[in-house]
C-alpha positions in Angstrom: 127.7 67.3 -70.4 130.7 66.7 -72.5 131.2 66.7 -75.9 132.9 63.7 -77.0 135.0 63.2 -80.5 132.3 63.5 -83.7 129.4 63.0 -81.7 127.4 62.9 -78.4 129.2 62.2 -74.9 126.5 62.6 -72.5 127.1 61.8 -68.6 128.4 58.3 -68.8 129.0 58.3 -72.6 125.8 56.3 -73.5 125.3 58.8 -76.7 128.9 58.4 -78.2 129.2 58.4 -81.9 127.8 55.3 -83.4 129.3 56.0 -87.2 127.9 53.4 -89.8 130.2 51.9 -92.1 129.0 51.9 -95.9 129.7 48.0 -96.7 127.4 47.3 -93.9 124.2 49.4 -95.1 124.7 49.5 -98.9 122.8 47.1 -101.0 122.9 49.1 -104.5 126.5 47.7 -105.0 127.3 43.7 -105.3 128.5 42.7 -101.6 132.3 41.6 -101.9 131.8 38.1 -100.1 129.8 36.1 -98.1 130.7 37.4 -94.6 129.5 41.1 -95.5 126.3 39.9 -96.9 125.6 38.1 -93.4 126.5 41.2 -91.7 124.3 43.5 -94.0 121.4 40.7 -93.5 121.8 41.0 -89.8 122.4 44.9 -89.6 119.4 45.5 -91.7 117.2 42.4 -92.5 116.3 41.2 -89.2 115.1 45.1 -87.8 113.7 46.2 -90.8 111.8 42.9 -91.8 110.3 43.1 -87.7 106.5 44.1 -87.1 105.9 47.7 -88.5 105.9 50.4 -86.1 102.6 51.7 -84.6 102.9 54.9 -84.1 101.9 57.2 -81.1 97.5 57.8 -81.7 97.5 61.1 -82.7 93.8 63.1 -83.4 94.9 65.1 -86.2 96.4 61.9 -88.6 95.6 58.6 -89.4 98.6 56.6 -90.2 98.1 56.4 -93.6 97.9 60.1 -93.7 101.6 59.8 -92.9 104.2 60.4 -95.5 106.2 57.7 -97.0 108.4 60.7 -98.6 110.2 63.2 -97.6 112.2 66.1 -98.3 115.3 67.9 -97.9 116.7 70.5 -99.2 120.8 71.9 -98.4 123.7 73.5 -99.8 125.5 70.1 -98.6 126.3 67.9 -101.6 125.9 64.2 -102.1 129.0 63.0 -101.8 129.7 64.9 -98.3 126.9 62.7 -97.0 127.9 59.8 -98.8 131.2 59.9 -97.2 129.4 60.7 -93.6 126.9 57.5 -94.1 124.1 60.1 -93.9 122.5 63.1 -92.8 123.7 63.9 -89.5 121.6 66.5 -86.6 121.8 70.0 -87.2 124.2 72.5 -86.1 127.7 72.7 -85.4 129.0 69.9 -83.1 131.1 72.3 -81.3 128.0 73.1 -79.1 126.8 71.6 -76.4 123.9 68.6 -75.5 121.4 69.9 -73.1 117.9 68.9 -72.5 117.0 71.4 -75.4 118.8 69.1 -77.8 115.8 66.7 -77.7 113.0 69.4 -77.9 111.3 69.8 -81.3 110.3 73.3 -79.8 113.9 74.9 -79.7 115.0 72.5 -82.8 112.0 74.7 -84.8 114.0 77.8 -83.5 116.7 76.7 -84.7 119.4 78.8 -86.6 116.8 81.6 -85.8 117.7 81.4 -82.2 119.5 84.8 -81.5 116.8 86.8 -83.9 114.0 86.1 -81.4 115.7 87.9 -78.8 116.5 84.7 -76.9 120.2 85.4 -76.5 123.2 83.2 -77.9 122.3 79.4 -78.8 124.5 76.7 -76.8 123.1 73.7 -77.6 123.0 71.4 -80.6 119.9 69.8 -81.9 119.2 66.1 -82.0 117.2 66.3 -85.3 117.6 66.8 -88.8 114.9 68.1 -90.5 112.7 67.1 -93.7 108.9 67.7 -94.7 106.9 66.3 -95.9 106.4 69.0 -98.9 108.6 69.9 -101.7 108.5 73.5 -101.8 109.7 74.3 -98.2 112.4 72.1 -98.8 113.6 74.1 -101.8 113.5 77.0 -100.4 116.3 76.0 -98.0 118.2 74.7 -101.1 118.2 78.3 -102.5 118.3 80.7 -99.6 121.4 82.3 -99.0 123.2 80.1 -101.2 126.8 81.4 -102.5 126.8 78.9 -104.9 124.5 79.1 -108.2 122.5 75.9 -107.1 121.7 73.7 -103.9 120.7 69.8 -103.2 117.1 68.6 -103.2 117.1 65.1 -101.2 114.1 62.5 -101.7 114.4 60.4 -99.0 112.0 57.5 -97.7 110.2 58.2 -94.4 110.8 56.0 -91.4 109.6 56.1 -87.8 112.0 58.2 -86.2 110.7 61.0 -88.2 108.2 63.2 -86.0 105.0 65.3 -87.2 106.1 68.3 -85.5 103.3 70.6 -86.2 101.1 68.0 -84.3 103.3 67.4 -81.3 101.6 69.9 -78.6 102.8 73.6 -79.6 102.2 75.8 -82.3 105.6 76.0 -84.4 107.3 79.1 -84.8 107.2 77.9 -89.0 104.7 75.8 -89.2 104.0 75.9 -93.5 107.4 73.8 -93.2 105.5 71.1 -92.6 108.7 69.8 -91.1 109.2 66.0 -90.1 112.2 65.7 -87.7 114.5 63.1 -87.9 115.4 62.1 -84.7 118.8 60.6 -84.7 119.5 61.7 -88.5 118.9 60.0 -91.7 120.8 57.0 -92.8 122.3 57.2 -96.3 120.6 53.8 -97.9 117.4 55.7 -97.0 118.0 58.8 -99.5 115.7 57.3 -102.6 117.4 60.5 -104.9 118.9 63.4 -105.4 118.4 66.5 -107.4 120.8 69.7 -108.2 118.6 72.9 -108.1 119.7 75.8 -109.6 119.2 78.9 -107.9 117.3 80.9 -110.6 114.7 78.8 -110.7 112.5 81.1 -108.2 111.7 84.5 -108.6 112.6 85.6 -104.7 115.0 87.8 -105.4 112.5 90.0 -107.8 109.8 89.4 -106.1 107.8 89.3 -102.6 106.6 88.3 -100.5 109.3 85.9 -99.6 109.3 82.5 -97.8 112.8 82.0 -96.8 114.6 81.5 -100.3 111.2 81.5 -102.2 108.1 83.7 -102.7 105.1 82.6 -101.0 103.3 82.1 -104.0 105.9 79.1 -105.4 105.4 77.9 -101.8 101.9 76.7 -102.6 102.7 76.5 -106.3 105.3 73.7 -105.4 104.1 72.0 -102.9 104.4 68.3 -104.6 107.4 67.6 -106.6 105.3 67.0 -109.4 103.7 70.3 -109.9 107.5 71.5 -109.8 108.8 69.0 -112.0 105.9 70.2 -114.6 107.3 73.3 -115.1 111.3 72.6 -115.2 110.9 69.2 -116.7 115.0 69.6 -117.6 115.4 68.8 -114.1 115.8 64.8 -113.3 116.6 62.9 -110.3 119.5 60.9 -109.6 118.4 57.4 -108.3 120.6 56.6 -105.2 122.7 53.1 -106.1 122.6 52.5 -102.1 119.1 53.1 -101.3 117.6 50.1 -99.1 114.3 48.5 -100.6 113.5 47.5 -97.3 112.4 50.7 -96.0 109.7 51.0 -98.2 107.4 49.3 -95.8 107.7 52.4 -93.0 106.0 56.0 -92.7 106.9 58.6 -90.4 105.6 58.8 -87.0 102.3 61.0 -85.7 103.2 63.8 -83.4 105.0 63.1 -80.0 103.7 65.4 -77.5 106.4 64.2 -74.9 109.3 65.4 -77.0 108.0 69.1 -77.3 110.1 70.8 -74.7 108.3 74.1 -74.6 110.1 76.9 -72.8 113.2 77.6 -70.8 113.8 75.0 -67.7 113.4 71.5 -69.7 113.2 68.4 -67.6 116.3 66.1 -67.4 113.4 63.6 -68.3 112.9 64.8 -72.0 116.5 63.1 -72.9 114.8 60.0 -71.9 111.6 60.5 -73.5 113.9 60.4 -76.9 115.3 57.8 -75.9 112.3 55.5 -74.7 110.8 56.8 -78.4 113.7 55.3 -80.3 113.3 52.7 -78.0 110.2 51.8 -79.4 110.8 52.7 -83.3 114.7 53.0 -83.8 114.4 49.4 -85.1 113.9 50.6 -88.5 116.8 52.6 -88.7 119.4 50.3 -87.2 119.1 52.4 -83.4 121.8 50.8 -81.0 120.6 53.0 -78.0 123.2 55.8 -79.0 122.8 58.9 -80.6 123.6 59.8 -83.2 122.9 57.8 -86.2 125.8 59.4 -88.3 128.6 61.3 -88.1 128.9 65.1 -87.5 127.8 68.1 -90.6 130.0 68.1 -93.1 130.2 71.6 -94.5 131.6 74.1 -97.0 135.3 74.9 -95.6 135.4 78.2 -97.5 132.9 80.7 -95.0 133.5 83.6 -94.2 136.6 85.2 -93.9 137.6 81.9 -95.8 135.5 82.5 -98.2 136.8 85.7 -99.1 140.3 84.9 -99.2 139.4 81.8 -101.9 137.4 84.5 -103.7 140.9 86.2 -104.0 142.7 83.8 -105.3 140.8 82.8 -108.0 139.9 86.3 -108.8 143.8 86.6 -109.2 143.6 83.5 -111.3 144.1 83.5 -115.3 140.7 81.4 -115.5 138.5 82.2 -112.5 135.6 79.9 -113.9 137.6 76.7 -113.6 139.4 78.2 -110.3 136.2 78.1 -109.1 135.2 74.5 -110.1 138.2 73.2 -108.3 136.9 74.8 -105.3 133.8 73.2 -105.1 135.1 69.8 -106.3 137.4 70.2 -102.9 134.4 71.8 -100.5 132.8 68.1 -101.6 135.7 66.4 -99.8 136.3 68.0 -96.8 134.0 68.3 -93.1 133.6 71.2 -90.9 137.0 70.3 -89.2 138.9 70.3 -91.7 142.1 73.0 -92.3 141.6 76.0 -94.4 145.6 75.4 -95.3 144.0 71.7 -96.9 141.3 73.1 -98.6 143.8 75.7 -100.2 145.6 72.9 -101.1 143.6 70.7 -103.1 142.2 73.9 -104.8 145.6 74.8 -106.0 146.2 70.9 -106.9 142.5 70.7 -109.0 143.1 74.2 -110.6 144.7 73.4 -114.1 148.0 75.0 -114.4 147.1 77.2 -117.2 144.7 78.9 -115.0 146.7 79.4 -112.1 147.1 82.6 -110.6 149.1 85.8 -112.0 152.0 86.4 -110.9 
């Protein structure tokens, strides 16, 4: 299986890169003429207005049990997925699309891949994740963040979004309470967003830790509004491009069929995604191609990267606002993009007072 340009080439190319264009799915912002109104009313009127989705019966959930919110949280900025027209899969689109791809067993591994003893990871997952509780979501807003805060996302819940801790194995992380997007997360379905500041938990005092917070602010934060009670400072931004229309969906109950427990996965699990967005990929504008937006945008500066910008601006008169321009520029450039660039707009954004000593 091939990876094609930005996105999914697999066999015959049927899961090439569908990206969506803004104009077409934004409907904070006054439409420019008729003709992109008719287009908007036919990309997104006609599937979301349909018949809700009925989701797989499930013995552990009603439907109404099922969240209409969900979180997110990242070191990814707004604007990134902005430009993107959403939240893309995880992981790096260098790797490749195997059967694991659509298995909500090795997406759950994820990132941990290599620490469980399970050797390198060569596949790239099909699923963004979310949860349905605020607190888990945070903590992946905080942990091993360079920068002195991460992104909270609030994003509406549609039917692509699986109950993974009821889909027929015991996750590896289950107080996630994770919700996989299969496909990604369009941008008009982000409600808000929300800069958190790293300090705000006491992880790196105190133990025991979940991820990038103690287990004790786990449970503490598990709603947004026990959170917000105590750092009442802290405000969303409302999303100018978040679709209405979606408020009629949940997420879906647990899908057993997507699972994909252990080593030698059936060619038929890429189809059981497929039959599944088949059946609910109406609300999310699903052409029968994965996935629903572009590839990760990321932080250029990583690594060895990120030590040589740490060396310029520690050679610059005004590190402080050597710094800013750096992660003004990180906000406008992908995974793919040249370290040279990056350098580039940091030395244009950095005022010239502050450049570096000579």
């Amino acid at each position: 299986m091939a990876v094609g340009r930005g996105g999914f080439d697999v066999g015959d190319g049927a899961y090439e890169l569908t990206l969506i264009a803004p104009h077409m799915i934004s409907t904070g912002r006054t439409m420019r003429n008729q003709a992109a109104l008719l287009v908007t009313l036919a990309a997104l009127a006609a599937p979301l207005g349909a018949s809700p989705v009925v989701p797989r019966a499930s013995s552990t959930s009603s439907p109404t049990q099922l969240p209409a919110v969900v979180y997110r949280g990242d070191l990814i900025p707004p604007t990134s997925y902005m430009a993107s027209g959403g939240i893309p899969p995880e992981f790096s689109d260098k790797e490749k699309v195997t059967a694991k791809s659509f298995s909500l067993f090795w997406h759950n591994i994820g990132t941990d891949y290599d620490g469980f003893g399970l050797g390198t990871r060569d596949f790239r997952s099909a699923y963004a994740a979310t949860s349905s509780n605020f607190s888990p979501a945070l903590a992946f807003a905080v942990a091993n963040n360079p920068e002195d805060f991460g992104w909270m996302y609030r994003i509406h819940a549609t039917p692509n979004m699986v109950d993974l801790v009821n889909s027929g194995f015991k996750p590896l992380f289950g107080s996630e309470a994770e919700f996989a997007a299969l496909g990604g997360i369009r941008w008009d379905q982000v409600e808000a967003w929300l800069q958190i500041p790293k300090n705000v938990t006491k992880a790196s005092k105190d133990g025991p830790v979940f991820k990038g917070i103690t287990s004790e602010e786990l449970e503490r934060w598990e709603t947004a509004e026990a959170f917000f009670k105590e750092f009442p400072d802290l405000k969303w931004v409302e999303n100018p491009d978040y679709n209405p229309a979606y408020s009629q969906y949940r997420a879906s109950e647990g899908q057993p069929q997507l699972a994909g427990k252990g080593e030698n996965l059936p060619p038929a699990l890429e189809q059981n995604a497929v039959d599944f967005m088949n059946r609910v990929g109406a609300a999310v504008g699903w052409k029968g191609k994965f996935p629903l937006v572009g590839p990760a945008p990321a932080a250029v500066s990583v690594d060895e990267e990120r030590k040589k910008l740490k060396d310029h601006c520690a050679k610059s008169a005004d590190p402080t606002a050597c710094n800013g321009a750096a992660t003004q520029c990180a906000a406008r450039f992908h995974r793919d993009a040249k370290f040279e660039d990056f350098m580039a707009c940091v030395v244009e954004l950095t005022p010239k007072s502050a450049e570096p000593k000579v």
